[in-house]
C-alpha positions, -999 to 999 in steps of 0.1 A, spaced: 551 250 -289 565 264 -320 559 304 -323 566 326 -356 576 360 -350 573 385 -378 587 418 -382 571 433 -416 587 462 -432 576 483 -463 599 463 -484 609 431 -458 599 406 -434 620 395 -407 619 364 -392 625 343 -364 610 305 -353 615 296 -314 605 268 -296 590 279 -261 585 244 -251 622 241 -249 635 271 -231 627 296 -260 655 276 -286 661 294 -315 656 274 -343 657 298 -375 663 331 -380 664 351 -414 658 381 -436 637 386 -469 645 418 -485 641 439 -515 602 426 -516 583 445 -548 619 449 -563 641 425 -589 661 401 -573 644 402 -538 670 383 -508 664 358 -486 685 348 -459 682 321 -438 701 305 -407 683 274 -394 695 258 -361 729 234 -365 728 238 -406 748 260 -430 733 295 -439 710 295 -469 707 327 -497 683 325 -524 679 352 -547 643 353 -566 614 382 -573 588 384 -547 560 408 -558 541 409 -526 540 403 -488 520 371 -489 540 356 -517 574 361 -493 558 351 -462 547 315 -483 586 318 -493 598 317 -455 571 292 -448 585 268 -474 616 277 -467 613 265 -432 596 232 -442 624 231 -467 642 190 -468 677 204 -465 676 242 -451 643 239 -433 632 228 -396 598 221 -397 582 185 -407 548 198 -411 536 233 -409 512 224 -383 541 220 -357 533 260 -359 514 272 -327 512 304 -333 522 339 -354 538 366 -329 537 398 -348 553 435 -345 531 459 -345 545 497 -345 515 515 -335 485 505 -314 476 543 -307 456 546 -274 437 515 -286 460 489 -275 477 493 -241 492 455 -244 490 426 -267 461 412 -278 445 379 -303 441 392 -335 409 390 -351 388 408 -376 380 436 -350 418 439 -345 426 441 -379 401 469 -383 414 491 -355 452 487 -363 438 501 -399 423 531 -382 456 545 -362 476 536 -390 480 576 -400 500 573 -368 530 555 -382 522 558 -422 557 541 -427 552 511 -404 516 501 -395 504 496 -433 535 470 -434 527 455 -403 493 447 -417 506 435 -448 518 408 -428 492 403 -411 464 397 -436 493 375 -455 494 352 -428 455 352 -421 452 344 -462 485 315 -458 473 298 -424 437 306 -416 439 284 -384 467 291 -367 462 325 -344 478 357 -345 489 379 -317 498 415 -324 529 427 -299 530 468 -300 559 490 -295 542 518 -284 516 496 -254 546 495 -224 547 535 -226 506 536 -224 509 539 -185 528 575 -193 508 600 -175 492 630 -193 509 657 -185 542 637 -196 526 626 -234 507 660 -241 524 684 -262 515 720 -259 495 726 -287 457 729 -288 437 702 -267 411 697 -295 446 684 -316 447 656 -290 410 653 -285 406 650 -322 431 639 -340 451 618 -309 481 642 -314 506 632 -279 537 614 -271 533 578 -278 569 563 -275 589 529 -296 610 503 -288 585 495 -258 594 455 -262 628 463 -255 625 487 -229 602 464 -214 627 434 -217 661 443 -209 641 465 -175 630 433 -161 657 414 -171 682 438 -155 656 435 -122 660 395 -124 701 397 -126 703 416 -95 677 407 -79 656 436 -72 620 441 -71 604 458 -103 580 481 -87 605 497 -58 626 509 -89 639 540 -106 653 531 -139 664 546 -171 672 520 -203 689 537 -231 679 519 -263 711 530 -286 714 524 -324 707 534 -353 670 544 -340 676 558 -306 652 561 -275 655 567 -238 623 554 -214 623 562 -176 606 532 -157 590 542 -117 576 510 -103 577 488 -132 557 512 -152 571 537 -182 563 572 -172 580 589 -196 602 579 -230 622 598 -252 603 593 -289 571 613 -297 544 602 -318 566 591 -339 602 580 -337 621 612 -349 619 633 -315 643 627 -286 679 615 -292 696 624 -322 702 590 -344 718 575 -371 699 596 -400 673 613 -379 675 648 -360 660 639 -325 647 672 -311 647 700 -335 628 735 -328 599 730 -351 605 770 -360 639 761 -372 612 731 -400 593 761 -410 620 780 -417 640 754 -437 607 741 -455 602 780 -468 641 788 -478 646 756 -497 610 757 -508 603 720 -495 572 702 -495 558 676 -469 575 648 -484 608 667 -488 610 678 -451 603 644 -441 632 627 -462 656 656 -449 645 646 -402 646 610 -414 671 598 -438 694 632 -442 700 642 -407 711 631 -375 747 619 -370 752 606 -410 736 646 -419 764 665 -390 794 641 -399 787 635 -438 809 602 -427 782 577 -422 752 563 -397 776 538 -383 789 548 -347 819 525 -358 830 543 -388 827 579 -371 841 569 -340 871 555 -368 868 587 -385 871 610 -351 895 592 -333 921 578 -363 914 605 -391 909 638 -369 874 639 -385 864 671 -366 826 667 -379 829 630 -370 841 644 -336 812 665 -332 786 642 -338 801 622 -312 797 645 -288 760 659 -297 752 625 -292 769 616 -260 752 653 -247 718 642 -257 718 608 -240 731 624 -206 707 651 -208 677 631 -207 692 604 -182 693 638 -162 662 653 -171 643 615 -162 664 610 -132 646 645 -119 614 634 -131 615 603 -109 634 618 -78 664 597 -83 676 570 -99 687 533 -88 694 519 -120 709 526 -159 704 502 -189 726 503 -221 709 482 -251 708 479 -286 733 477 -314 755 504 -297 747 504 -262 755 467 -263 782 468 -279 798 505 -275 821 509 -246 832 537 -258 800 553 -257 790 538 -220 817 554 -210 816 588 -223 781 587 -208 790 576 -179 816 603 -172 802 635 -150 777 617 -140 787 608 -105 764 632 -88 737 608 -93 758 583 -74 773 565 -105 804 546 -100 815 532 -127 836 508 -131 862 508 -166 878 482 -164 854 460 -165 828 481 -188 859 477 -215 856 440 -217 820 438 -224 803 436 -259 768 419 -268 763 401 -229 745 407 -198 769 423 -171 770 448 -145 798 476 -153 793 498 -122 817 489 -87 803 466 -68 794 499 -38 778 519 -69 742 534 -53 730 538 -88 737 505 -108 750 504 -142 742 472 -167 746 462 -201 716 439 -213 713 423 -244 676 432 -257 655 406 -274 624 419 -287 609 388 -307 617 369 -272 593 393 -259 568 387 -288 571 353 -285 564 354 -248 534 376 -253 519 351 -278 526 323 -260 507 334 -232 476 345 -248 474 317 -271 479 289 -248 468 303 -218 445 327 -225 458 353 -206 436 384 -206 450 409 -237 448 445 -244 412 454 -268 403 486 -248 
């Protein structure tokens, strides 16, 4: 049982090809990139064979998805005999709106409705789609699930997603908090909740999705109530390159000064700011960190700490929201594999009855472990996230199974 998982961007598609028949095996992973542009990139890693580059112009979507397909059919870099030994497409989805609260069979209807919330997430859902039709056009017969970031935060109550602006903006035009990085939320939670044995729905947690997009969800029960992204993934924590919360005042002002349009103001909260715009050293934790702690960077030093403040105050402010908290999750590029940062986290934060333990948070990088002391009320973990795994999963089980999916 042979599931593709596709991850579509504006200009690339990343891939992955696991077997769920054999305890989710991994057998190709790769990257097209530069898609529209000269000399487009492909790189490929199948299972127990040497990488594989190929440099080539790919105009379109559907002419780079037919790339990966060959690609994985291929005599020497490939690991498919026959493209029918694919069971099924497993596709990100950025947006589902209020539309989709899980994942669902993609159809015709699907297709449609992903279209209409698409104004939602103008950067991401068109791409998604792009993939999607691509794939409908390249295999016809094989069916398509559509995994959404935003569907584990649906169960968020109202008063937690509205903003305070005027209803008829909600009622209208589905203006709220809407939340990312749901899969992995949703996957390193219940894998935390396996490793130690606890039941999902007697839980308080708080996972901290770190990298260079950033986003904090508070879990009650199982369920998200609350997350730190709004509708759309600039609010909450500040990031590699955007600005997290920003007093929308402070916009205005900017936008009339500098005499910025739309499109301006957009580039400067999502490519110009966050921790690249306060250093000026870089989006890389690593090379700040470098520049802070070896070079005296005092910028570099203070995006550090902005960043370390913003993650403790919402691990705070969602620990109050809950009425305590019994466990903490650190995932992503950074939270897996940023000891430093855990750590600096970590620290003050004993009142909520964190004992943490740094010796043993030191030695961990990119694998599951608990780094709390073993008498720690509030437990501490790092979890590796894996959000095609999740994907895959999903499709698996409404494909095969027909488990019952999300059309509202």
């Amino acid at each position: 049982m042979k599931i593709l998982v596709l991850n579509c961007g504006s200009s690339s598609v990343k891939y992955q090809l696991i077997n769920m028949a054999n305890n989710a095996e991994l057998l190709a992973i790769g990257l097209l990139d530069r898609i529209g542009l000269k000399d487009s990139l492909l790189k490929h890693q199948p299972k127990g064979k040497d990488k594989y580059q190929a440099v080539q112009d790919v105009p379109d979507h559907e002419t780079g998805i037919n790339l990966i397909l060959k690609i994985l059919l291929d005599k020497n870099h490939g690991v498919l005999e026959s493209i029918e030994e694919i069971y099924a497409v497993g596709h990100r989805v950025a947006h589902g709106g209020e539309t989709f609260s899980v994942s669902i069979l993609i159809d015709d209807e699907v297709i449609q409705k992903i279209t209409e919330v698409q104004d939602l997430a103008p950067l991401h859902n068109p791409a998604n789609l792009k993939g999607i039709v691509s794939m409908k056009n390249l295999l016809p017969n094989v069916p398509m699930v559509a995994v959404f970031d935003t569907a584990f935060h649906q169960t968020i109550p109202q008063h937690a997603y509205m903003y305070g602006l005027p209803y008829e903006l909600y009622a209208n035009d589905k203006i709220r908090r809407y939340g990312f990085h749901g899969t992995s939320h949703k996957y390193v939670f219940a894998r935390a909740c396996d490793a130690l044995f606890m039941r999902q729905e007697n839980i308080k947690a708080i996972t901290c999705h770190l990298g260079n997009g950033a986003s904090i969800a508070a879990i009650k029960n199982g369920k998200s109530v609350d997350t730190s992204m709004g509708l759309t993934p600039v609010e909450g924590l500040l990031m590699g390159t955007r600005t997290g919360d920003l007093d929308l005042g402070a916009l205005l002002y900017i936008m009339k000064k500098h005499n910025l349009n739309v499109d301006d103001a957009n580039n400067l909260i999502n490519k110009k700011s966050g921790v690249l715009g306060i250093s000026g050293v870089s989006y890389d934790m690593r090379e700040i960190e470098n520049a802070a702690w070896n070079e005296g960077n005092k910028r570099a030093q203070l995006a550090l700490d902005m960043y370390i403040y913003r993650i403790k105050k919402y691990i705070g402010a969602y620990a109050a929201a809950m009425g305590g908290l019994d466990l903490l999750i650190f995932t992503g590029g950074v939270g897996e594999n940023g000891p430093e940062t855990r750590e600096a986290v970590c620290k003050g934060l004993e009142f909520l009855g964190i004992s943490f333990d740094l010796e043993r948070n030191n030695g961990i990088r990119g694998k599951l472990e608990l780094i709390s002391k073993q008498d720690s009320k509030v437990k501490v973990m790092v979890v590796p996230t894996n959000e095609e795994l999740v994907i895959a999963n999903d499709t698996m089980k409404i494909v095969a199974f027909g488990e019952k999916n999300g059309k509202n």
